[in-house]
N, CA, C and O of each residue as an XYZ file, in Angstrom:
528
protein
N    -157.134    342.779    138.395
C    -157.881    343.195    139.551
C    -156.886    343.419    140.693
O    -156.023    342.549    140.811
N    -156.864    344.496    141.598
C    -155.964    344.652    142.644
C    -156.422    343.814    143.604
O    -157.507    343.232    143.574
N    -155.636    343.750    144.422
C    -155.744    343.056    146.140
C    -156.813    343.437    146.520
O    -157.716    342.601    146.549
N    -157.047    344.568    146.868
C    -157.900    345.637    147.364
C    -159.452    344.860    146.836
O    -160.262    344.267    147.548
N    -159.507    345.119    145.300
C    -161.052    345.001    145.232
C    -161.170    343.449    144.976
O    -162.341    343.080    144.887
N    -160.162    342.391    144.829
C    -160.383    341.354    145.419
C    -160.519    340.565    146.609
O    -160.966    339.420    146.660
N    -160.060    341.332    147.656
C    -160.371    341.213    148.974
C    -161.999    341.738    149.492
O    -162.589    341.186    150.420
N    -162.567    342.892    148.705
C    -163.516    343.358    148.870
C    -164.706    342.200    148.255
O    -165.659    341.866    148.959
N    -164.511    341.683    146.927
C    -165.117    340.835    146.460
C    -165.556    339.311    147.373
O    -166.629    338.773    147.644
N    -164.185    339.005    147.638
C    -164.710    337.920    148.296
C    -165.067    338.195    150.125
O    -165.342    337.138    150.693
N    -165.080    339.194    150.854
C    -164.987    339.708    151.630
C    -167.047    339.417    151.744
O    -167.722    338.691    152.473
N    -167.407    340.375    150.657
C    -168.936    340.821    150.304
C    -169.665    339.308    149.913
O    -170.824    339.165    150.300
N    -169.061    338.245    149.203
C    -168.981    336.531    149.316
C    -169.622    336.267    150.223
O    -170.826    336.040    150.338
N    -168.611    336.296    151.085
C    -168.578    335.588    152.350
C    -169.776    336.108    153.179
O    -170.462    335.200    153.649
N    -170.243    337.559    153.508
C    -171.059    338.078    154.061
C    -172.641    337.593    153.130
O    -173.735    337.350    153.639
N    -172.315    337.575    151.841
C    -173.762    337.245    151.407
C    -174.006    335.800    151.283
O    -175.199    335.494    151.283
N    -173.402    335.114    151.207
C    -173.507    333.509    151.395
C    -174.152    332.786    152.474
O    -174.674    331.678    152.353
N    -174.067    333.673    153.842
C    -175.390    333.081    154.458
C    -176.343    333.265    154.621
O    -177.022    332.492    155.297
N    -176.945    334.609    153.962
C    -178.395    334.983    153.412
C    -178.456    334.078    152.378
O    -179.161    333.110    152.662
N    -177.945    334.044    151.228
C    -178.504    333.075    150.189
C    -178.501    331.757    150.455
O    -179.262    331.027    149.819
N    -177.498    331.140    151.609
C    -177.733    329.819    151.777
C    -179.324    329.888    152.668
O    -180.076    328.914    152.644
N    -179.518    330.586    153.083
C    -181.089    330.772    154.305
C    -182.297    330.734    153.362
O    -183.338    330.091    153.492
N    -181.829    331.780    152.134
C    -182.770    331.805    151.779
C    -183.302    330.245    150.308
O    -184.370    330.025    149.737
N    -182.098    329.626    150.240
C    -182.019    328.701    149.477
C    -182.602    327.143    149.471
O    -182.944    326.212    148.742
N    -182.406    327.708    151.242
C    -182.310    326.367    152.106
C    -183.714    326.230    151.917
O    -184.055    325.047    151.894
N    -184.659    327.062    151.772
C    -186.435    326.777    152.735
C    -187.004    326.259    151.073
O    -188.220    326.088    150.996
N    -186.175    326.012    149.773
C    -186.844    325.907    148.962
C    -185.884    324.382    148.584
O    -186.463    323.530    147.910
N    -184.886    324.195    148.902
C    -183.905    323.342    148.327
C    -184.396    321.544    148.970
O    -183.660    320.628    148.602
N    -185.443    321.247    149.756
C    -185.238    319.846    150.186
C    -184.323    319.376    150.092
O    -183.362    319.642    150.814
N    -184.316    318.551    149.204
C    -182.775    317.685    149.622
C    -181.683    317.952    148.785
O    -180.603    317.378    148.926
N    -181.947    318.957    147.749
C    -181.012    319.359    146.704
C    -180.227    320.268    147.306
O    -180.740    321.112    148.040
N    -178.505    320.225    147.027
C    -178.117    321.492    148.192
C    -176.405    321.545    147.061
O    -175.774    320.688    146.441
N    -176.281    322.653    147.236
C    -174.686    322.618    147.166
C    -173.481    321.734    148.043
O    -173.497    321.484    149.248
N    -172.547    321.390    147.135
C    -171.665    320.640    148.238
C    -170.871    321.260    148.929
O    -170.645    321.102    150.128
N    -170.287    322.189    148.017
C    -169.277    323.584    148.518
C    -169.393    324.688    147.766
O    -169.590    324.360    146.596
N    -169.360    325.843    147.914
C    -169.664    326.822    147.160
C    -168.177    327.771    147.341
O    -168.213    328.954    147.001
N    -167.027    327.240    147.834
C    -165.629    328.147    147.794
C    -165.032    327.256    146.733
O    -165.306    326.088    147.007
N    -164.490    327.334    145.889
C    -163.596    326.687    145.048
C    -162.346    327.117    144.730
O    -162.140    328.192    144.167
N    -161.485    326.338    145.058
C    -159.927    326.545    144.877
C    -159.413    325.740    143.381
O    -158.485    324.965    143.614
N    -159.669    325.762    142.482
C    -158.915    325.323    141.332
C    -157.375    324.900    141.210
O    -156.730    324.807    140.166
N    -157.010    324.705    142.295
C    -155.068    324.523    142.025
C    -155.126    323.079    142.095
O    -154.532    322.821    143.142
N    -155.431    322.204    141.675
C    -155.383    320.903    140.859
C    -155.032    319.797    142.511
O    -154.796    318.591    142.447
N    -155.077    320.427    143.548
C    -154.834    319.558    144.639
C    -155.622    318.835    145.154
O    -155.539    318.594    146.358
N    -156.721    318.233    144.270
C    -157.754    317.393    144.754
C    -158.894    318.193    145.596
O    -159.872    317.463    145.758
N    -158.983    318.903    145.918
C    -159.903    319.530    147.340
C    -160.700    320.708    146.979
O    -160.147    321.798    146.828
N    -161.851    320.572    146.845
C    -162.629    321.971    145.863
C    -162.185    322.366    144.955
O    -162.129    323.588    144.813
N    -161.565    321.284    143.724
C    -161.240    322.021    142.343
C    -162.598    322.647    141.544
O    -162.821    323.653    140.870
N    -163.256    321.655    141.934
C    -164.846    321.993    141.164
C    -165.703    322.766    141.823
O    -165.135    323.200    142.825
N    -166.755    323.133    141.743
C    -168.433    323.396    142.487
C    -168.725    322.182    141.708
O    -168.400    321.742    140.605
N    -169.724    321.668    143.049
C    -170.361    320.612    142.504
C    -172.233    319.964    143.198
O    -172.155    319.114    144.086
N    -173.327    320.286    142.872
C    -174.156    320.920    142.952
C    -175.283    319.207    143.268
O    -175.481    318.427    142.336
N    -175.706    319.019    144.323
C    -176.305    317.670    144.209
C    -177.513    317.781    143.890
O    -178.074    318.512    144.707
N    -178.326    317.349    142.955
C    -179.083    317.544    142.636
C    -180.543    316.029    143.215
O    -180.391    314.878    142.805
N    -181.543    316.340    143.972
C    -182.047    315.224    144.200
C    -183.315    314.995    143.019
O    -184.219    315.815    143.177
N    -183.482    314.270    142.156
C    -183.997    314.127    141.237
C    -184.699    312.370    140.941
O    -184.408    311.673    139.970
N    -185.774    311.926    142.214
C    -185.993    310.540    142.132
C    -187.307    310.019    140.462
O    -187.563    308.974    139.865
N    -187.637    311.085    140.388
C    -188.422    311.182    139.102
C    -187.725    311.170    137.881
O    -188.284    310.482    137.027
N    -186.348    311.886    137.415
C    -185.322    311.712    135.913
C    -185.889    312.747    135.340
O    -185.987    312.769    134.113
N    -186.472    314.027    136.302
C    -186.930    315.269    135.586
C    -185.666    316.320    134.433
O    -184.567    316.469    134.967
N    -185.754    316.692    133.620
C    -184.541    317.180    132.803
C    -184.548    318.302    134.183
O    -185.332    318.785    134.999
N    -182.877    318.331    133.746
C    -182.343    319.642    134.559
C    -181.156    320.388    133.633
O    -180.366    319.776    132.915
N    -181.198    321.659    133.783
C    -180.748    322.491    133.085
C    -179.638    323.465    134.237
O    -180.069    324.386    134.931
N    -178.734    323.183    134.231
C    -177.618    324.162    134.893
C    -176.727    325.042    134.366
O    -176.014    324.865    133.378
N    -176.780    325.750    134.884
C    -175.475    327.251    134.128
C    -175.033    327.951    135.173
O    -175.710    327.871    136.198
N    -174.000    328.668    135.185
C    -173.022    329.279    135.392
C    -173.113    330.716    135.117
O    -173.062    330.796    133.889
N    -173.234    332.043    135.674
C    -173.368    333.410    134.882
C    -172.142    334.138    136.120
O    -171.825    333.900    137.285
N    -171.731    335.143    135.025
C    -171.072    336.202    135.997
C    -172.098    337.041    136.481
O    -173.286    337.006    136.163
N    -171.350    338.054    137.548
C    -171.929    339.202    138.297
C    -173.054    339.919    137.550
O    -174.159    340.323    137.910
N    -172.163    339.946    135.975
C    -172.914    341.202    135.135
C    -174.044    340.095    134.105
O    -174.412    340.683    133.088
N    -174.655    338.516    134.250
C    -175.748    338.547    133.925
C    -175.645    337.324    132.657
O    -176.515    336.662    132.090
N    -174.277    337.378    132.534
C    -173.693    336.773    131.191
C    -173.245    335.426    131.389
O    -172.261    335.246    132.106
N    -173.860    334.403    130.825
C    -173.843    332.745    130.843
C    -172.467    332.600    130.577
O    -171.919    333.307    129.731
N    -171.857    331.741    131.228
C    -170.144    331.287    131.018
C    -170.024    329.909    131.204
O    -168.910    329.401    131.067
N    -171.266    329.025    131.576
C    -170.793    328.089    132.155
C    -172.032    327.241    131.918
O    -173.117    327.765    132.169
N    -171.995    325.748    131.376
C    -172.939    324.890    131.780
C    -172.745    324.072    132.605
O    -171.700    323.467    132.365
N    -173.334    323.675    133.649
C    -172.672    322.503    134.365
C    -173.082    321.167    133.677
O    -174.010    320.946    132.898
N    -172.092    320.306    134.202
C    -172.436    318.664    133.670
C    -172.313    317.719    134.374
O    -171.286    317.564    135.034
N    -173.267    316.909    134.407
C    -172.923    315.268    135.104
C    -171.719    315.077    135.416
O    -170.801    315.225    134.610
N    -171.550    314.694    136.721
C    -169.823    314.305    137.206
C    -169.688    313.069    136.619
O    -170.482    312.149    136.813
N    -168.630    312.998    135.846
C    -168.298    311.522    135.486
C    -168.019    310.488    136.233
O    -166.858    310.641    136.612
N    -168.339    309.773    136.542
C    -167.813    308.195    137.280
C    -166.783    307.671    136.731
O    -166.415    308.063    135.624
N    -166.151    306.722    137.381
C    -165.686    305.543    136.698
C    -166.129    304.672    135.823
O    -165.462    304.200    134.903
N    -167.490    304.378    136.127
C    -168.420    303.367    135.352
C    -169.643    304.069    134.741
O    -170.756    303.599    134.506
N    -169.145    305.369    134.533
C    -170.323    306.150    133.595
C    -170.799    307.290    134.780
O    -170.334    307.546    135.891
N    -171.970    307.861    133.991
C    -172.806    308.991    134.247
C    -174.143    308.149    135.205
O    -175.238    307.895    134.704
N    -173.871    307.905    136.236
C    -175.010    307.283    137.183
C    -175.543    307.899    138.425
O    -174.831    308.394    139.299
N    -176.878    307.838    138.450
C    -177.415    308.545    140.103
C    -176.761    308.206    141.002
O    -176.157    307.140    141.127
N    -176.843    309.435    142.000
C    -175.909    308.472    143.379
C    -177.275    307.925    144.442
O    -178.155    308.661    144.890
N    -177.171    306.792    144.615
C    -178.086    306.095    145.830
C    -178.381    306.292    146.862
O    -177.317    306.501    147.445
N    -179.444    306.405    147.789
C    -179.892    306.614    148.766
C    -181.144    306.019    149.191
O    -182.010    305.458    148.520
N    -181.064    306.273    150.563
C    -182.133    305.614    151.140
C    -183.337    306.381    151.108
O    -184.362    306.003    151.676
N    -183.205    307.951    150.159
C    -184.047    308.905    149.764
C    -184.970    309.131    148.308
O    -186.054    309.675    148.098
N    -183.701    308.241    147.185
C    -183.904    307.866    146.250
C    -182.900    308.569    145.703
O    -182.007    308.930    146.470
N    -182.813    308.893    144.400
C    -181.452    309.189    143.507
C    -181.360    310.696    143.720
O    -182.140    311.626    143.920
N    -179.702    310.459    143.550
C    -179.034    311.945    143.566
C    -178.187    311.634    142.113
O    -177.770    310.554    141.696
N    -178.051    313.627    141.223
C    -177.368    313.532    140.866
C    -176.598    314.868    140.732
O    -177.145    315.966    140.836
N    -174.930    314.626    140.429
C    -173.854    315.518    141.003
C    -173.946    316.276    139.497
O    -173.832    315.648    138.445
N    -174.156    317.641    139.565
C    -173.644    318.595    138.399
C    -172.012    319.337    138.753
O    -171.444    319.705    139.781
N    -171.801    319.318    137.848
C    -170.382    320.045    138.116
C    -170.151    321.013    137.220
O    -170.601    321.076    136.076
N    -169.036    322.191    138.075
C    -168.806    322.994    136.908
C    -167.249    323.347    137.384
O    -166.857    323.633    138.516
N    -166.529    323.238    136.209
C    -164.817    323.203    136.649
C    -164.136    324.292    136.136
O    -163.716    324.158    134.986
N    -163.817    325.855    136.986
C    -163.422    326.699    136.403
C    -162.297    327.114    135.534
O    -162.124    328.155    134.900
N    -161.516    325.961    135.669
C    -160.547    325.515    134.556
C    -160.801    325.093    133.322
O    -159.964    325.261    132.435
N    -161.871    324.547    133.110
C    -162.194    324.194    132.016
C    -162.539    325.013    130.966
O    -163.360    325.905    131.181
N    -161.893    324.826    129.471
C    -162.259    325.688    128.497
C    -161.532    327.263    128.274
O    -160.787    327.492    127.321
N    -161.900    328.335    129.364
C    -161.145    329.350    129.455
C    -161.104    329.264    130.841
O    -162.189    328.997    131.359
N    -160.262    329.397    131.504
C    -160.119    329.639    132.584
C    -160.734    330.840    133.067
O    -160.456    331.989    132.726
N    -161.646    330.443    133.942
C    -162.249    331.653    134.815
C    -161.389    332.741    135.982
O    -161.059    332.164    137.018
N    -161.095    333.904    135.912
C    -160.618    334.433    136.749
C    -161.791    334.293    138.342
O    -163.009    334.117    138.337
N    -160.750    334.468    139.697
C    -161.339    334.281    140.173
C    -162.598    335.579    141.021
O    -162.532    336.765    140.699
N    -163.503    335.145    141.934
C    -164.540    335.981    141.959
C    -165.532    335.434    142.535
O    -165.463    334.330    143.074
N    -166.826    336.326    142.472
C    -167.788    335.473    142.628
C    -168.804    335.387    141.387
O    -169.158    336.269    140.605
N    -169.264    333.620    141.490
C    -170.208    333.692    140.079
C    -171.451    333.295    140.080
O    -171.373    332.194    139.536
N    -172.757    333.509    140.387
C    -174.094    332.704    139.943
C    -174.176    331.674    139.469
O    -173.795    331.419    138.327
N    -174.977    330.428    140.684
C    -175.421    329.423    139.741
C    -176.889    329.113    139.409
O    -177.697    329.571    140.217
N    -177.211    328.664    138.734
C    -178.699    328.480    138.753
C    -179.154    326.858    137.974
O    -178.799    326.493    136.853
N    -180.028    326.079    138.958
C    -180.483    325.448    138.391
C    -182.184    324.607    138.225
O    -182.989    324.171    139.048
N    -182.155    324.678    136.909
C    -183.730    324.268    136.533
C    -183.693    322.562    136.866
O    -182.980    321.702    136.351
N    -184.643    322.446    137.827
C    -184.822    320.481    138.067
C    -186.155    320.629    137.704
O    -186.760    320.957    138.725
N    -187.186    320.525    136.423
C    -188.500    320.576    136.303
C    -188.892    321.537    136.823
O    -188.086    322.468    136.825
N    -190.094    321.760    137.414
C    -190.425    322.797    137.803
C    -189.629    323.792    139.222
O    -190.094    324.881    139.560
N    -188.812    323.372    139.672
C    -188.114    324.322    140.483
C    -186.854    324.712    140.274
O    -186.041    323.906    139.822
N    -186.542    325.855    140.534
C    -185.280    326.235    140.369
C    -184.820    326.890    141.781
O    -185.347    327.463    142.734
N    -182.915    326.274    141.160
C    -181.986    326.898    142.542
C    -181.106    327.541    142.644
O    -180.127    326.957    142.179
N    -180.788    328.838    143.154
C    -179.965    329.627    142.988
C    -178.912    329.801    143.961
O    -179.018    329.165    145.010
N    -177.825    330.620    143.777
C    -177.066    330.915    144.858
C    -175.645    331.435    144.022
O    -175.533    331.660    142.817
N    -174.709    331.530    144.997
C    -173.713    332.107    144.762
C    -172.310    331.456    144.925
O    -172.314    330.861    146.003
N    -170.850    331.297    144.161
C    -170.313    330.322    144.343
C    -168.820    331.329    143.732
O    -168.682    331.773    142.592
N    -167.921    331.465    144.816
C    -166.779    332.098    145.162
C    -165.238    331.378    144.753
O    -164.431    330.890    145.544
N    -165.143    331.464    143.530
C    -163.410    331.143    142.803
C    -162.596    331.701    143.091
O    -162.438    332.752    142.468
N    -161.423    331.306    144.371
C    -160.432    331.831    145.045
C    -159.027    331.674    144.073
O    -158.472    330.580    144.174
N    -158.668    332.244    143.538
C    -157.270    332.044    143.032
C    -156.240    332.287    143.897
O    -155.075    332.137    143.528
């Protein structure tokens, strides 16, 4: 990919990311993205997307990953702990963290990619920008 239409890519990102966060927001209660720019260079700081999911019921949830053109690349998964796969606590009731690590498996070039996720009956969408 040249400079050019990667600058354009994440350029068009950036401009649509706060329509979809607006429009994400009026359906998302307390479920929200943590960051939706991801830098993968192993320096601790947005290696992942990582997607909080508020879930005080233990409804199944189903997350994936698709490119531009429609095509599944990605499942997300429970962030691992130290002491296992556990809700995170609140004074709201349980959260839990999906992740999806564009390093993992094949390395994703970077871009922008669709996420979507099923928590029981609602689903959440949006858009999530891999800066190489």
């Amino acid at each position: 990919m040249t400079r050019k239409a990667f600058t354009l890519r994440v350029c068009a990102a950036l401009l649509l990311a706060p329509a979809a966060a607006f429009c994400a927001a009026s359906a998302l209660g307390l479920s929200k993205p943590l960051n939706r720019l991801v830098t993968p260079n192993h320096d601790g700081y947005n290696d992942t997307f990582i997607f909080r999911a508020f879930n005080p019921s233990d409804k199944a949830i189903d997350a994936k990953i698709y490119n531009l053109s429609g095509m599944e690349i990605a499942v997300m998964t429970l962030k691992q702990r130290s002491t296992g796969v556990v809700p995170v606590q609140y004074a709201y009731g349980e959260y839990y963290d999906l992740e999806w690590d564009p390093n993992a498996g094949s390395r994703k070039p970077g871009g922008v990619y669709i996420y979507q996720i099923r928590l029981g009956t609602s689903v959440y969408k949006g858009t999530v920008t891999v800066i190489r």
